[in-house]
C-alpha positions as CSV (number, residue, x, y, z in Angstrom):
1,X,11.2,-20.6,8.4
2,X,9.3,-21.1,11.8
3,X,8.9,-18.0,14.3
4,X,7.0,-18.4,17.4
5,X,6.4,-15.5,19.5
6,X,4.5,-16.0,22.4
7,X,4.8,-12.3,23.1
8,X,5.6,-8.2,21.9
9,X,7.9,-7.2,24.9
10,X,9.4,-3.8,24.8
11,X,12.2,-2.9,22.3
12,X,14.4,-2.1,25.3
13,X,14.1,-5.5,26.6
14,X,13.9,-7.3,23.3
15,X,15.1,-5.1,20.3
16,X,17.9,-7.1,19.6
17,X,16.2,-10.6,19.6
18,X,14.0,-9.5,17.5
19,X,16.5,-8.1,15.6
20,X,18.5,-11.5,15.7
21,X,15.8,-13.6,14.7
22,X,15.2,-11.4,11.5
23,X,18.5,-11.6,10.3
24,X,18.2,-15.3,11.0
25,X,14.9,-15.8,8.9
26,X,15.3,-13.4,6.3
27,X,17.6,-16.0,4.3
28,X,14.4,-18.0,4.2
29,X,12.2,-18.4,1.3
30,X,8.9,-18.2,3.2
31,X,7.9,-17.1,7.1
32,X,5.1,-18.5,9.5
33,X,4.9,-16.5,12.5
34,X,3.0,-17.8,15.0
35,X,1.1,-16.1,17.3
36,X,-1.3,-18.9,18.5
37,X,-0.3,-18.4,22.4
38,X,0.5,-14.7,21.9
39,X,-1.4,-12.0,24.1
40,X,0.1,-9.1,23.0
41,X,2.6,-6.7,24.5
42,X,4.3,-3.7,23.2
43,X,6.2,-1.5,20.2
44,X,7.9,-4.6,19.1
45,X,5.0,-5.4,17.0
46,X,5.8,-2.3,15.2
47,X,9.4,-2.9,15.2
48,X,8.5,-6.4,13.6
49,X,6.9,-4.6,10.6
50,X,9.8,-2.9,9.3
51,X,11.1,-6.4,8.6
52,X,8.1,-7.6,7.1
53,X,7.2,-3.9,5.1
54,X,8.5,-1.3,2.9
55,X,9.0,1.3,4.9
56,X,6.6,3.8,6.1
57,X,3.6,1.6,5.4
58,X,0.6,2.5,7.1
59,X,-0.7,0.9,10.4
60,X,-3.2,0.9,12.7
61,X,-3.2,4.3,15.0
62,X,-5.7,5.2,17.9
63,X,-8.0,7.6,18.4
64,X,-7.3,8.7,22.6
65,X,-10.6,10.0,23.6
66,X,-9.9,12.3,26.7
67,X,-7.3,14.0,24.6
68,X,-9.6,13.7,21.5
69,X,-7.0,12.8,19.2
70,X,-5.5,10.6,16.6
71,X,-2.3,9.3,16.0
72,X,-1.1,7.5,12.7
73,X,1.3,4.7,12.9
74,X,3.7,3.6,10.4
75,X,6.0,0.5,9.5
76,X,9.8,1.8,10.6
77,X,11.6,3.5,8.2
78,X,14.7,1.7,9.3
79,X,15.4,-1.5,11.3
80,X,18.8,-3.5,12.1
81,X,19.7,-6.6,10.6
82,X,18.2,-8.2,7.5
83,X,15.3,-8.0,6.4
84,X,12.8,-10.3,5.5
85,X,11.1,-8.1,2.5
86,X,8.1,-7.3,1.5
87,X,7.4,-9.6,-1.1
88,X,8.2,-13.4,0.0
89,X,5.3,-15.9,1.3
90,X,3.9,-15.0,4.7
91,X,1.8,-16.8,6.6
92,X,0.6,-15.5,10.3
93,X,-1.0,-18.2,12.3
94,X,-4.0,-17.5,14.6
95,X,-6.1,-18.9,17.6
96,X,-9.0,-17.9,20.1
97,X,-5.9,-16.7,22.6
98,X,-4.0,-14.5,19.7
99,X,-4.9,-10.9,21.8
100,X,-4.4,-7.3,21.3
101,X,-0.6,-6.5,20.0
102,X,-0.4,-10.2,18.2
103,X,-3.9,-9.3,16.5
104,X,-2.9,-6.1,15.8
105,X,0.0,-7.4,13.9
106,X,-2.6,-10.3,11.7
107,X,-4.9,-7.2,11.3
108,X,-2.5,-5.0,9.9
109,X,-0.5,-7.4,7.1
110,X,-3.9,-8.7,6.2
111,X,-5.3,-5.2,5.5
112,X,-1.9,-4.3,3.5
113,X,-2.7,-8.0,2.0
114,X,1.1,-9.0,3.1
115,X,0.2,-12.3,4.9
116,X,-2.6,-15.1,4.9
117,X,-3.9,-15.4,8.2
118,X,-4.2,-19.1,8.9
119,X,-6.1,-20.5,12.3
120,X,-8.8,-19.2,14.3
121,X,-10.8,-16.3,14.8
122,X,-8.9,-14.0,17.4
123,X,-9.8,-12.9,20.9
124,X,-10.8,-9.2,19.7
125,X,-9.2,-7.1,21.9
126,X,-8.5,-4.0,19.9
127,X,-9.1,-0.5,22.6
128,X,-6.1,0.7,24.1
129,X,-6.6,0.9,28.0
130,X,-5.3,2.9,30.9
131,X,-5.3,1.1,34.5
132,X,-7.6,4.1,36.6
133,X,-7.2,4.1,40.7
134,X,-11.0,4.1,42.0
135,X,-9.6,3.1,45.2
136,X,-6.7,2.6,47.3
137,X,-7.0,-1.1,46.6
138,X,-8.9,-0.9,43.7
139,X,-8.2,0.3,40.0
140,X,-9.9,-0.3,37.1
141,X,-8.9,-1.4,33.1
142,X,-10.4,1.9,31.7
143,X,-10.8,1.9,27.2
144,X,-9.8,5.8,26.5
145,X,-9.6,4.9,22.4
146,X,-10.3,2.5,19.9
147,X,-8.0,1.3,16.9
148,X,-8.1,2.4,13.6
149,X,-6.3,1.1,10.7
150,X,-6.4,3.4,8.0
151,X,-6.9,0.6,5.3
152,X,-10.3,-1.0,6.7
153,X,-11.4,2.5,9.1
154,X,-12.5,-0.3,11.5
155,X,-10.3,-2.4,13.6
156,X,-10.8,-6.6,15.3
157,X,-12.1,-5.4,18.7
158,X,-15.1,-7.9,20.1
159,X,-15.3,-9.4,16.3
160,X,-11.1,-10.5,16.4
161,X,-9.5,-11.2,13.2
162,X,-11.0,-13.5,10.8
163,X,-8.6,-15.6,9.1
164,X,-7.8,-15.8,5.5
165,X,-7.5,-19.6,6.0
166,X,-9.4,-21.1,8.4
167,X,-8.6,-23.9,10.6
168,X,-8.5,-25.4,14.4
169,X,-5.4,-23.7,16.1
170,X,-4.0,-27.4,16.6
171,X,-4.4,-27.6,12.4
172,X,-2.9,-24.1,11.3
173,X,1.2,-24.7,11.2
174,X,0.1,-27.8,8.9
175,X,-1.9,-26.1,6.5
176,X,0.2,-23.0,6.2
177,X,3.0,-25.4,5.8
178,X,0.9,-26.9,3.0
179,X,0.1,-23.3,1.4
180,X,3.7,-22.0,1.8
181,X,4.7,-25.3,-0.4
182,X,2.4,-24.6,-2.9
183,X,3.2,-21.3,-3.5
184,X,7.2,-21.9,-3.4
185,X,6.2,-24.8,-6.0
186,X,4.6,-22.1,-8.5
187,X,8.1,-19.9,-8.4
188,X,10.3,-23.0,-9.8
């Protein structure tokens, strides 16, 4: 099974696609998600997890700076719909424009070694921001934390995530194709 998200928008806008196209894919034998145009977005990410994870597996939090505090993330401990599992072939494909929430994701299942990244190193955008009014007609993208997967104790920001696998972005879906084949081929 294919999935191609192009982007993480909020749960309240998108909870039940995502829910949807779970239900549809868990009845495959292997997923490719593919976040090769994806830029990022919101919680769905998270959401996404609890089809991909057993439950309550650990994530990467923040650390807020001008609160000077951390806060841990988890996989959900329930999600609607089918799931896809935690144990079936997984591949996550990757280019130079997979960005913050999408790399977050690739990150995360390759620190838990769920998924084989496949593609390109990503854009590295790991700090969580606030927009900061400087001036009435100005504002500016402030970083007030950093990432922190509690796996790795680093996170992908400048450096992006480095695939398991890797190929040009225009190359990836064939190769994890190819990979996905070969590791169905081993089970029969």
């Amino acid at each position: 099974m294919l999935l191609d998200l192009r982007v993480f928008p909020p749960p309240s806008m998108a909870g039940d696609v995502f829910a949807a196209a779970m239900t549809l894919v868990a009845q495959g034998d292997a997923l490719i998600i593919d976040l090769r145009h994806n830029g990022g977005g919101a919680e769905t990410m998270q959401l996404l997890t609890g089809y991909l994870l057993e439950k309550h597996s650990p994530l990467s939090g923040s650390y807020n700076r001008p609160t000077d505090t951390h806060s841990h993330v988890s996989s959900p401990a329930w999600v609607p719909g089918r799931h896809f599992g935690s144990s079936k072939p997984l591949y996550i494909l990757t280019s130079h424009r997979t960005f913050s929430a999408a790399e977050a994701l690739a990150y995360d299942l390759q620190a838990l070694e769920r998924a084989v990244i496949v593609g390109e190193t990503t854009g590295g955008g790991a700090h969580p921001f606030e927009y900061r009014r400087v001036h009435p007609h100005f504002a500016v993208d402030l970083p007030e934390g950093r990432s922190i997967n509690p796996i790795t104790d680093s996170n992908w920001q400048d450096v992006g995530v480095k695939p398991d696998v890797s190929v040009s972005a225009e190359q990836a879906l064939e190769k994890a194709l190819e990979l996905a084949r070969a590791e169905l081929g081993k089970s029969h």
